[in-house]
C-alpha positions, 0 to 999 in steps of 0.5 A: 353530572356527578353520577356520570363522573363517578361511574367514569371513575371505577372504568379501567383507570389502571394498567392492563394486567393489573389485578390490585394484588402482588402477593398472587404474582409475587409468593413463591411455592415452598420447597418440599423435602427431598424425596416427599414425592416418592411412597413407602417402599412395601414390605420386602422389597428393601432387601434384608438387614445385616446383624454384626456378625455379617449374616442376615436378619430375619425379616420383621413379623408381627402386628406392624406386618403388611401381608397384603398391602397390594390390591388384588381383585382376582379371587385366585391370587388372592387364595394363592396369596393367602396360603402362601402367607400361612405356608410361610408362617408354618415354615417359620414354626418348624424353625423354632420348633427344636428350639422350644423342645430343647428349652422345654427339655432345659427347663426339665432338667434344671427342675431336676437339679433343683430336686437334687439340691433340696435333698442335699441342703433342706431349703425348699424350691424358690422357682415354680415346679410346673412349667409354664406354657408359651403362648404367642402373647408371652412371646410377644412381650419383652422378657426381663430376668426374674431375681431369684429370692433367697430363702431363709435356712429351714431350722433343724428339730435337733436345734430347737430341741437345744442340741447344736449340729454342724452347719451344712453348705447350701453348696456341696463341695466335690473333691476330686482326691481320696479322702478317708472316710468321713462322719456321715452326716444325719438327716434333718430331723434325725436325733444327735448321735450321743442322745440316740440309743443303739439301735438292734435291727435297721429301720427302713425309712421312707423319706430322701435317700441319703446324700452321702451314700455312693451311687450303685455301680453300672452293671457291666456289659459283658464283651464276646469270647475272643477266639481260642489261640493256637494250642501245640498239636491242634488245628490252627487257622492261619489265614482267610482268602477270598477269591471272586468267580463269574457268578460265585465268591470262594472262601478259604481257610488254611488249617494246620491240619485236618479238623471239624467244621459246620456251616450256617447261613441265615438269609433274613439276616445275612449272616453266614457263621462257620463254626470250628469246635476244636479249632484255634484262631491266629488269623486276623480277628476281624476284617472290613471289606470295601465298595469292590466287595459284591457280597461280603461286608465284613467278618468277626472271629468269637469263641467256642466252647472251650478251644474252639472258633467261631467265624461270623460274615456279615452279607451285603445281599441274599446268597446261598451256599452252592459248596462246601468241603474239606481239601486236603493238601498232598503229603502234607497234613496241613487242609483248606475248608473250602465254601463257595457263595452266589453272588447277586 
């Protein structure tokens, strides 16, 4: 009897629908923060950031750089996909390119300067004469500017010898007024003046040239003869004209008499010359022609000899010379050199 009642007991006493726990029913989910549900943007599809100054910034690449990130199982998007990485990384070289030449060229010349200021001042190099290399591991980390140490002044031999010199400026100063000429000062190493003997004959010296000598002036170019003027009872060109044909170009040079003339055409060079041996200029020296010119460029008188002229036409293409000739103008003595040119 008390078995019976004891398995009466664990029937269904309770309410339909009750399991014996509330917490189940009752808990709610936490809250996720917002935006939990959505993935990381892929590299790229952000947009480019703005640097201060309103232009955009150069897109981050290096070891955190997701080149491929999407799944590809296609062998040939992958190929495409690889040689546009690399073309990418090879454009980006060329950019810098220029950059790194001018720094390397930078860093020459400030070895160079610094050259200069050992001579002038004695102290020796504080920086490395080589320049370094630039690899990508340099590049990668993050440069930090070096103190450049101070070296000591380097003593003279003529102060350890117990004779006292002027005190030098690791700092030339440059003036830009006339000054009357100063005491030179000596080299390092060289004897005190009051000490030294006078010396017969110069002794050639193999060591820095001296700071304060003067630069060698520059040679000077020599400039073309301009053109002889117009001598009393001579032949003068007074002007040039051009006159355009079908399938010609005419020029003409008014003379205040009759005189000599040769002509030369080099069509390698494109180049006609009209030599006048004993002839002034008092036309316009030089002239420029426009577009609407087929075939003159333009022209440039020089000296000949001693009263004579030389006139100079630069081609624009290949002609050849189909005239040229002396008219001579009626009861006057005043002519005209007439040569006439093919045109393309």
């Amino acid at each position: 009897m008390l078995c019976a009642f004891l398995l009466s007991g664990c029937g269904e006493s309770m309410p339909r629908g009750y399991n014996g726990s509330e917490s189940s029913d009752t808990l709610k989910p936490i809250a996720a923060p917002p935006g939990s549900d959505q993935s990381p943007p892929l590299p790229g599809t952000t947009g480019a950031a703005k640097t201060p100054d309103g232009l955009p910034a150069l897109n981050a690449k290096g070891a955190n750089t997701h080149l491929f990130s999407q799944k590809i199982s296609d062998e040939a998007d992958r190929l495409d996909r690889l040689e546009n990485a690399v073309q990418e990384l090879r454009n980006d070289f060329d950019a810098m390119a220029p950059a790194i030449v001018r720094l390397v060229a930078i860093e020459g010349d400030i070895q160079n300067l610094i050259k200069q200021l050992e001579v002038l001042t004695g102290n020796p190099s504080s920086m490395p004469s080589d320049i370094t290399p630039i690899d990508s591991a340099t590049l990668d980390e993050p440069s930090m500017p070096l103190p450049v140490p101070s070296a000591p002044p380097t003593p003279m031999d003529s102060e350890r010898d117990g004779v006292a010199q002027p005190e030098i400026s690791s700092t030339p100063a440059i003036s830009t007024q006339s000054a009357p000429a100063q005491e030179t000062i000596a080299p390092i190493g060289a004897v005190s003046p009051t000490t030294a003997p006078k010396a017969t004959q110069p002794v050639a010296t193999t060591g820095p040239p001296d700071a304060t000598q003067a630069p060698l002036p520059a040679p000077a170019t020599s400039a073309p003869p301009e053109a002889a003027p117009a001598k009393p009872g001579g032949a003068v060109v007074s002007a040039i004209r051009i006159g355009e044909h079908p399938g010609k170009i005419r020029i003409v040079l008014d003379l205040s008499s009759k005189t000599d003339f040769a002509v030369d055409l080099d069509s390698a060079e494109k180049i006609l010359v009209v030599e006048l041996p004993h002839a002034g200029w008092t036309a316009p020296a030089t002239k420029t022609y426009g577009a609407d010119q087929k075939l003159l460029s333009s022209y440039r008188t020089e000296g000949l000899g001693d009263d004579g002229s030389m006139l100079i036409f630069q081609l624009k293409a290949n002609s050849s010379i189909t005239y040229k000739g002396v008219m001579q103008d009626t009861g006057a003595a005043s002519s005209r050199i007439v040569i006439d040119l093919t045109t393309p």
